[in-house]
C-alpha positions as CSV (number, residue, x, y, z in Angstrom):
1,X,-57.4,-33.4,7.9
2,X,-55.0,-32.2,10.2
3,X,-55.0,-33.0,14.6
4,X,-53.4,-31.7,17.3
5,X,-51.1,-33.9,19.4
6,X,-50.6,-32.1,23.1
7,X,-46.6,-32.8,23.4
8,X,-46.2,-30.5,27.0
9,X,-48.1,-29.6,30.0
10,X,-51.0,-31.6,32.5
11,X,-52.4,-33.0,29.7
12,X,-49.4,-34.4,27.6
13,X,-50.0,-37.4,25.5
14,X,-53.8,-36.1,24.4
15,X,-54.7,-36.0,20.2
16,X,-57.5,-34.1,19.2
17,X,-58.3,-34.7,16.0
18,X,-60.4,-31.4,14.0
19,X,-63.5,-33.2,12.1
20,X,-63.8,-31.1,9.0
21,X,-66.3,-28.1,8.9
22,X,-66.7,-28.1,12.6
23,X,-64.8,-24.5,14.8
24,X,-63.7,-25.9,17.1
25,X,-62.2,-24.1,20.5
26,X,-59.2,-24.6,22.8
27,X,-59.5,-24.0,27.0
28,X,-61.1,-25.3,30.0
29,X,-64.5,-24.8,29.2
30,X,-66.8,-27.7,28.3
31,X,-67.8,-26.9,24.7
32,X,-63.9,-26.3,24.7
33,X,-61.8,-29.6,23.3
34,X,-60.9,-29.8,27.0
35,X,-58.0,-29.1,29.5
36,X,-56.7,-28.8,32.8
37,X,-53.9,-26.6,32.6
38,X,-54.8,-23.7,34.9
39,X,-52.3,-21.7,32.5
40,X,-55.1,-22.0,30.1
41,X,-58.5,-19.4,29.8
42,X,-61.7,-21.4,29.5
43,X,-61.8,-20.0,25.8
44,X,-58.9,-19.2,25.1
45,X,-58.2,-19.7,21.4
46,X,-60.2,-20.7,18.5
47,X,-59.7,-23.0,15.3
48,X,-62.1,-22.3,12.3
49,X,-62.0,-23.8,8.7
50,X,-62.6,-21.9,5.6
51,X,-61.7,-23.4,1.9
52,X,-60.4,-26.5,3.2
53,X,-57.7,-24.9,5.5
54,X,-57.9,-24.3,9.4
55,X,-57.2,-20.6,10.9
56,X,-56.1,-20.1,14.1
57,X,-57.2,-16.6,16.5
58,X,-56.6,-15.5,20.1
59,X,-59.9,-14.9,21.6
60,X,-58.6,-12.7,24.5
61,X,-56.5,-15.0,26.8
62,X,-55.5,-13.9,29.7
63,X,-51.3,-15.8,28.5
64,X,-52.2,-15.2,25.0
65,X,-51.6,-17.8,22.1
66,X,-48.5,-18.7,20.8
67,X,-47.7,-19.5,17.2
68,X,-44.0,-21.1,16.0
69,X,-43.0,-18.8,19.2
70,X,-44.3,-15.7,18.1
71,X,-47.4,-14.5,19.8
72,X,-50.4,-14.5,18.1
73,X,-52.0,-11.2,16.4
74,X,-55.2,-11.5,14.2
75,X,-55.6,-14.7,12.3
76,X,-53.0,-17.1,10.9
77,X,-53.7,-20.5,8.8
78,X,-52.2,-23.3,10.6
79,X,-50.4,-25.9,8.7
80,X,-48.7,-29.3,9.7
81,X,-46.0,-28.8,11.5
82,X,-46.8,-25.8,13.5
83,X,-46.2,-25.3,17.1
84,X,-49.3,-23.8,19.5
85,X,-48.7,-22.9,23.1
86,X,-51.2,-21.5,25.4
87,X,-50.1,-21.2,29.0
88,X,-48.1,-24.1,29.4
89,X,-49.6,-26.4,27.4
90,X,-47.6,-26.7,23.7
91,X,-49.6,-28.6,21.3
92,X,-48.3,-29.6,18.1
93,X,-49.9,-30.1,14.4
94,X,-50.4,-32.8,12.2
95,X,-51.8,-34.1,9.5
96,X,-53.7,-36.8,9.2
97,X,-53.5,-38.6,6.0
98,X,-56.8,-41.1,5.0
99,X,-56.7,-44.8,6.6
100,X,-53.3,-43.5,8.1
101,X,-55.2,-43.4,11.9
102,X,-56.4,-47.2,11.5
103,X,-53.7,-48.5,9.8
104,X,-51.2,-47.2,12.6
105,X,-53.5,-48.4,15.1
106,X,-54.2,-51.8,13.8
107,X,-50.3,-52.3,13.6
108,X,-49.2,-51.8,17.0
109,X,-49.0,-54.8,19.1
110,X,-48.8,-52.9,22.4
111,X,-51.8,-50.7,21.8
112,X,-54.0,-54.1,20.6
113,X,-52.5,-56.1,23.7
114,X,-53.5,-53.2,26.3
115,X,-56.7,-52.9,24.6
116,X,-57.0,-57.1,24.9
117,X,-56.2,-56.6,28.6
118,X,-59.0,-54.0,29.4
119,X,-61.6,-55.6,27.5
120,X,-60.7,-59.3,29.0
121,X,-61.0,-57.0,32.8
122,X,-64.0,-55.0,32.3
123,X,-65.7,-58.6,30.8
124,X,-64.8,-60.7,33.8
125,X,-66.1,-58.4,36.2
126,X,-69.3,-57.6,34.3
127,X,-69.5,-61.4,34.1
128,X,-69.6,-62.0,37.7
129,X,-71.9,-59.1,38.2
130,X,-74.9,-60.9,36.0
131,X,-73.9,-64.0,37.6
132,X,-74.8,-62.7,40.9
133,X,-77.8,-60.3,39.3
134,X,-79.4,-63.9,37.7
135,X,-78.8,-65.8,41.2
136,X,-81.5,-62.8,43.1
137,X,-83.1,-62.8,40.5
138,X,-83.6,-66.6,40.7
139,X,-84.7,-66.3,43.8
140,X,-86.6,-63.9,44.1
141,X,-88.5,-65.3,41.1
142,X,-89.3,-68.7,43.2
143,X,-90.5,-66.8,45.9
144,X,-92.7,-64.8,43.7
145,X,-94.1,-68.1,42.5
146,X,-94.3,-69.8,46.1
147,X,-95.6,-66.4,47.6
148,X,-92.8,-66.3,49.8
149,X,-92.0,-62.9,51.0
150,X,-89.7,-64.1,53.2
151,X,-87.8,-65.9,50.4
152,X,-88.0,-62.7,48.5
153,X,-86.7,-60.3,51.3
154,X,-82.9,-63.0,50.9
155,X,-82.9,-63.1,47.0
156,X,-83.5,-59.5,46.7
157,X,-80.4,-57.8,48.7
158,X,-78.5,-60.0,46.0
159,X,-79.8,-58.5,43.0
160,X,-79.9,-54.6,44.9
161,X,-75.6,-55.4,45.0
162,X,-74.6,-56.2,42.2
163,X,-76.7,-53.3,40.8
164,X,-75.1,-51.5,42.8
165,X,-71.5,-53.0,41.4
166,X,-72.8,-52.5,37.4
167,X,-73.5,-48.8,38.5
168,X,-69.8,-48.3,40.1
169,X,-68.4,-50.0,36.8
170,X,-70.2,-47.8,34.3
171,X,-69.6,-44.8,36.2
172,X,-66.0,-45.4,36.6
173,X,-65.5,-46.6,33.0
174,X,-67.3,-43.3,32.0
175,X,-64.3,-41.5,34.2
176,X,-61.5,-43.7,32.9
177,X,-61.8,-43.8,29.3
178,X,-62.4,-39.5,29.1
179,X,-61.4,-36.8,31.3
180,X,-63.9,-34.2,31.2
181,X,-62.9,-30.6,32.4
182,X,-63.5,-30.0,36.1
183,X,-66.3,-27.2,36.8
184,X,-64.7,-25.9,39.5
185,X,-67.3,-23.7,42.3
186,X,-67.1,-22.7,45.3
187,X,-68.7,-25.7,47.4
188,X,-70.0,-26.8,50.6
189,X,-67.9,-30.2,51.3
190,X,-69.8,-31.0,54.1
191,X,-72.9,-31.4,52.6
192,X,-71.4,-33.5,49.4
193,X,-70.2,-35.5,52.0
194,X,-73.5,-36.3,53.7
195,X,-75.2,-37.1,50.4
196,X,-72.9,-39.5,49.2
197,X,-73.1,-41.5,52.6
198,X,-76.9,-41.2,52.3
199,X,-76.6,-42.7,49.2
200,X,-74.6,-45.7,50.4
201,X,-76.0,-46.4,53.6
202,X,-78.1,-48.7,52.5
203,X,-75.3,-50.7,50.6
204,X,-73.3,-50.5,53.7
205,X,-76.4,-52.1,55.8
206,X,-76.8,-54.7,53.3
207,X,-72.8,-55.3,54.1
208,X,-73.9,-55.4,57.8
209,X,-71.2,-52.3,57.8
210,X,-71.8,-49.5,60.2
211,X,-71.0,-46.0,58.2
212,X,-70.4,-42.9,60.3
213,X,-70.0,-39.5,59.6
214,X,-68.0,-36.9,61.1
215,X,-68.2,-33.2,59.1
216,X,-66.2,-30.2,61.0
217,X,-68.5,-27.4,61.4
218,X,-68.2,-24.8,60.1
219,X,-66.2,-24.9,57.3
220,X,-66.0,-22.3,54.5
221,X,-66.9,-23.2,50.7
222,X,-64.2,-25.5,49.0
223,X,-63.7,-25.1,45.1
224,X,-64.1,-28.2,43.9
225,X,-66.3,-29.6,41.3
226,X,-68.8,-31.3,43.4
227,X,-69.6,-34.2,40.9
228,X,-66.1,-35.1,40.9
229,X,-65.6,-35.2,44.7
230,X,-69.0,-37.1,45.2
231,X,-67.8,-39.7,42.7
232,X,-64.5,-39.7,44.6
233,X,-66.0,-40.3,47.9
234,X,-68.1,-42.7,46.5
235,X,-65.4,-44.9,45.3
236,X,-63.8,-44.7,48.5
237,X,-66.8,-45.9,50.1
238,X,-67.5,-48.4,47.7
239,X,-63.6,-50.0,48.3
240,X,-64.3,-50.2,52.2
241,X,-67.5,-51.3,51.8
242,X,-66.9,-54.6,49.2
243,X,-63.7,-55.6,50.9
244,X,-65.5,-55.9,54.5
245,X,-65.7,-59.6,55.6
246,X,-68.8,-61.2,56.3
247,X,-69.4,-59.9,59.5
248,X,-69.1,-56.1,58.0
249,X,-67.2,-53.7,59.7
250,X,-67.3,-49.7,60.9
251,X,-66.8,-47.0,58.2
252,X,-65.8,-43.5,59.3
253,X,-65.9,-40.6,56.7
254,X,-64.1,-37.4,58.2
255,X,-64.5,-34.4,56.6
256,X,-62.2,-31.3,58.0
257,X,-60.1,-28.3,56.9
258,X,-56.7,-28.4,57.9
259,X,-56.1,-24.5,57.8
260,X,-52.2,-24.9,58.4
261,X,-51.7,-26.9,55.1
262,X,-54.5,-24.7,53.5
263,X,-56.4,-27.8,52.0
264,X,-59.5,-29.5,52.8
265,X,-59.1,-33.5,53.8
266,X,-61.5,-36.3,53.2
267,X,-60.7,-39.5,55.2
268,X,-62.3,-42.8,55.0
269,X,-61.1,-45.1,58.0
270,X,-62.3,-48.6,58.3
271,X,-61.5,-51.3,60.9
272,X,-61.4,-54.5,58.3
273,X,-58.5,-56.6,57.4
274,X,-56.5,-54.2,55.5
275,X,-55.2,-54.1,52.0
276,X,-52.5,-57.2,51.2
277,X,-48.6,-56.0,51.3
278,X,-48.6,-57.1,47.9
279,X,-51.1,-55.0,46.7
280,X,-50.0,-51.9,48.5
281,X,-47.4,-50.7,45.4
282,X,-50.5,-51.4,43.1
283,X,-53.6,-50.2,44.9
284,X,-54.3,-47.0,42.6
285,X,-53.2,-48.5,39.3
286,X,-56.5,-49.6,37.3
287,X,-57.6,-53.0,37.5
288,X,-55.8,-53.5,40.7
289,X,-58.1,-55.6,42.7
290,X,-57.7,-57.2,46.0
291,X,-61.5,-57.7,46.3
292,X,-61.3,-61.0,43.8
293,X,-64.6,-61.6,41.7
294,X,-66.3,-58.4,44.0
295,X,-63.7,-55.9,42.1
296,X,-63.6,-54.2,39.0
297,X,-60.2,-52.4,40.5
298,X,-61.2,-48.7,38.7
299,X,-62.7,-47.1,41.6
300,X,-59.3,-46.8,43.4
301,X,-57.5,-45.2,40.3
302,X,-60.2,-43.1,38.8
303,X,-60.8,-41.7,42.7
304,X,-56.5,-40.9,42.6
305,X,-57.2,-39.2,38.8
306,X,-59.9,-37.0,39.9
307,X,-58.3,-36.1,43.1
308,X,-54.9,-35.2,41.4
309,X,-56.7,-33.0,38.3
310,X,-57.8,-30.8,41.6
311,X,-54.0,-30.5,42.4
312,X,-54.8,-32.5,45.5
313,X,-53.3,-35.7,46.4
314,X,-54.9,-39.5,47.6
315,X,-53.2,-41.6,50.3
316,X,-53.4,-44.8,51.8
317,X,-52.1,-45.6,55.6
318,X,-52.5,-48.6,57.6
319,X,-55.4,-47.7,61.0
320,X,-54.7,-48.9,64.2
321,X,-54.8,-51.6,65.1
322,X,-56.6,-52.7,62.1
323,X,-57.6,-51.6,59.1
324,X,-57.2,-48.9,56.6
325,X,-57.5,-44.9,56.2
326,X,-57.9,-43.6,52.2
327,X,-57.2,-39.8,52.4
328,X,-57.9,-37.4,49.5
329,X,-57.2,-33.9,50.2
330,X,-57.6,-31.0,47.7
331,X,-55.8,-26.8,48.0
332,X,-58.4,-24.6,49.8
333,X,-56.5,-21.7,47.3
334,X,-57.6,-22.6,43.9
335,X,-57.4,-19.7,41.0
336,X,-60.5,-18.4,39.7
337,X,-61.6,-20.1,36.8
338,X,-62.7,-17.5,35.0
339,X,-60.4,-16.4,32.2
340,X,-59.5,-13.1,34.0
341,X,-58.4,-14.9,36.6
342,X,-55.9,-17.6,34.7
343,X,-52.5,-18.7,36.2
344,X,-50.0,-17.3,34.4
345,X,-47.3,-19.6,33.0
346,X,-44.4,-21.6,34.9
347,X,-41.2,-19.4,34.9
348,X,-39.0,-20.3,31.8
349,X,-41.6,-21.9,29.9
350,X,-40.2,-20.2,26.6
351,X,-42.4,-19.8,23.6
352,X,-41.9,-23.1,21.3
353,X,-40.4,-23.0,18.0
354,X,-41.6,-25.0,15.0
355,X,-41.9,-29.1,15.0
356,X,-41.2,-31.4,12.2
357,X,-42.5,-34.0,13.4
358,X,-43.4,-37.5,11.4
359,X,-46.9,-38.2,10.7
C-alpha cells in the first residue's frame, strides 16, 4: 500500500492514502482526492492499479504532471520514494507498511494529547447544549401536562436555541475536521446574504437582537462557492448573536463591492460589549471561546478557513463606540475553474527531484 504525503503548496501537511483496487484522481474536482491549489486542473492526473502496482498518467493539464522532475509522457509506475508535482503542489510517495499507520499513531503523545483536547471541547459544549435542550424540554413537557400554553410559549424558545447551537457544532465540526474543494460560480452575494439572515432572524429575535441588512445594489456576480460563504456568514452571525447580553443588541450585515481593491466585502457590525483584550490574539484559533458555556469556539476559525481558501481574508476591528465589526472579504478576479483556465505555476517553482524519505 503506498500514500501520498503533500510536502509543498496550499495544501501542505495533507496524506492521502490509495485504498487498493480503487483509481483514484488528483485536482480540484470533487470525485478528485481534493485541492485548492489554483495551479492545479480539476482532473488533472490519474492514479490507477494494475498487478498490485500503481501507474501514474497526465490527463491533459493545463501545468502538466511532473515525475522525479521530468515531465510526464504516457504512463509510468510510481514507486516509494517518487516525487509528483502538479502546479505547485509537490506531493511525495510512500509506502505504507501493515499496522505501521496505527502503530505510529498510537505512539505519539502530541497527536493523542491534541486529540484528548478536542474530544474533552467538542464534549463540554455538546454537554451544555442537552442540558439546556432537557431544561425546554422540561418545561414544555409540564405545560403540556397542565395545558399551559403560556408555559409552553417560555420553555419552548429554550429548546429552539440550543438546536440551534447542536446545528452550528455539527456543521462546523463537518468544516473543521475535512476541507472539501470549493465549487467556485459565479454568484449573486446579495442574495446569499439575504438568505442567511432570513434564516437567523428568528434566532436573533429569540436574542431580543435587532438584525439589519444593508446589500449595495447592484452588484455584479462574485465567484464564490455559495455554500461556503452562507456557512461563513452564518458563523459570523451566530458569534454576534450568542455573545449579545440579555437585553440583545443591533446586528448590521453589509454587503458591498469595493471596486478599488477589486474584492467584494461582507461586514457584520454589532453594538454589544466587544470581544475581551485577552481574547483578541486568539479569536480565530479553534476552540477560542469568549462566549463561556454558549460557545463551541469553531465558528470563528472555520469562517477564517473558508474565507482564506477563497484567497480572501477575515478581520476583526473594534465599532464605535461600542462593539465589534467581523469583515470577510473575497478577490472579485478569481481564475476560471475550469482546467483550460488553471493558474500557471509561481515563478521558480522548479520541477522536484526524487525524495528518500523515511516511512
Amino acid at each position: 500500500m503506498i500514500e501520498l504525503h503533500v510536502v509543498e503548496g496550499p495544501d501542505a501537511g495533507r496524506t492521502h492514502v490509495l485504498p487498493d483496487g480503487e483509481p483514484q484522481l488528483l485536482g480540484r474536482s470533487t470525485e478528485a482526492l481534493g485541492s485548492t491549489d489554483p495551479s492545479m486542473s480539476r482532473r488533472h492526473a490519474e492514479i490507477t492499479p494494475s498487478g498490485g502496482r500503481w501507474y501514474l498518467r497526465d490527463l491533459r493539464s493545463s501545468n502538466g504532471t511532473w515525475l522525479n522532475g521530468q515531465r510526464l509522457e504516457g504512463r509510468a509506475e510510481l514507486r516509494a520514494g517518487d516525487s509528483i508535482r502538479c502546479g505547485d503542489t509537490a506531493i511525495s510517495v510512500r509506502e505504507v507498511l501493515p499496522g505501521a499507520g496505527a502503530h505510529a499513531d498510537e505512539s505519539d503523545p502530541e497527536r493523542l494529547q491534541a486529540i484528548g483536547e478536542t474530544v474533552a471541547t467538542i464534549s463540554h459544549s455538546v454537554k451544555n447544549i442537552l442540558q439546556g435542550l432537557r431544561s425546554g424540554a422540561d418545561a414544555v413537557e409540564l405545560a403540556l401536562r397542565r395545558g399551559d400554553l403560556a408555559m409552553a410559549r417560555e420553555g419552548w424558545p429554550i429548546v429552539a436555541r440550543n438546536l440551534d447551537r447542536i446545528s452550528w457544532l455539527a456543521m462546523n465540526m463537518l468544516a473543521f475536521a475535512k476541507d472539501r474543494p470549493l465549487e467556485v460560480e459565479e454568484t449573486d452575494l446579495g442574495q446569499i446574504v439575504r438568505e442567511a439572515c432570513d434564516l437567523m432572524r428568528s434566532t436573533a429575535d429569540r436574542q431580543r437582537c435587532r438584525l439589519e441588512v444593508r446589500v449595495d445594489d447592484p452588484m455584479p456576480p462574485a465567484p464564490v462557492d455559495a455554500n461556503a460563504v452562507h456557512q461563513v456568514l452564518l458563523n459570523l452571525l451566530a458569534n454576534a448573536v450568542e455573545a449579545a447580553p440579555a437585553g440583545g443588541v443591533r446586528i448590521e450585515v453589509r454587503c458591498s463591492l469595493d471596486a478599488r481593491a477589486g474584492r467584494f466585502v461582507l461586514e457584520v457590525e454589532d453594538d454589544g460589549p466587544g470581544v475581551p483584550a485577552a481574547l483578541r490574539l486568539r479569536m480565530f484559533e479553534p476552540f477560542a471561546s469568549s462566549k463561556g458555556q454558549r460557545g463551541t469556539g469553531l465558528g470563528l476559525a472555520v469562517a477564517r478557513s473558508l474565507v482564506e481558501r477563497h484567497g480572501g481574508g477575515l478581520e476583526h476591528r473594534d465599532a464605535a463606540p461600542r462593539g465589534t465589526v467581523l469583515r470577510a472579504w473575497f478577490p472579485a478576479n478569481r481564475d476560471d475553474p475550469d482546467s483550460e483556465r488553471t493558474r500557471g505555476p509561481v515563478p521558480g517553482a522548479a520541477p522536484d527531484v526524487r525524495w528518500d524519505e523515511p516511512v
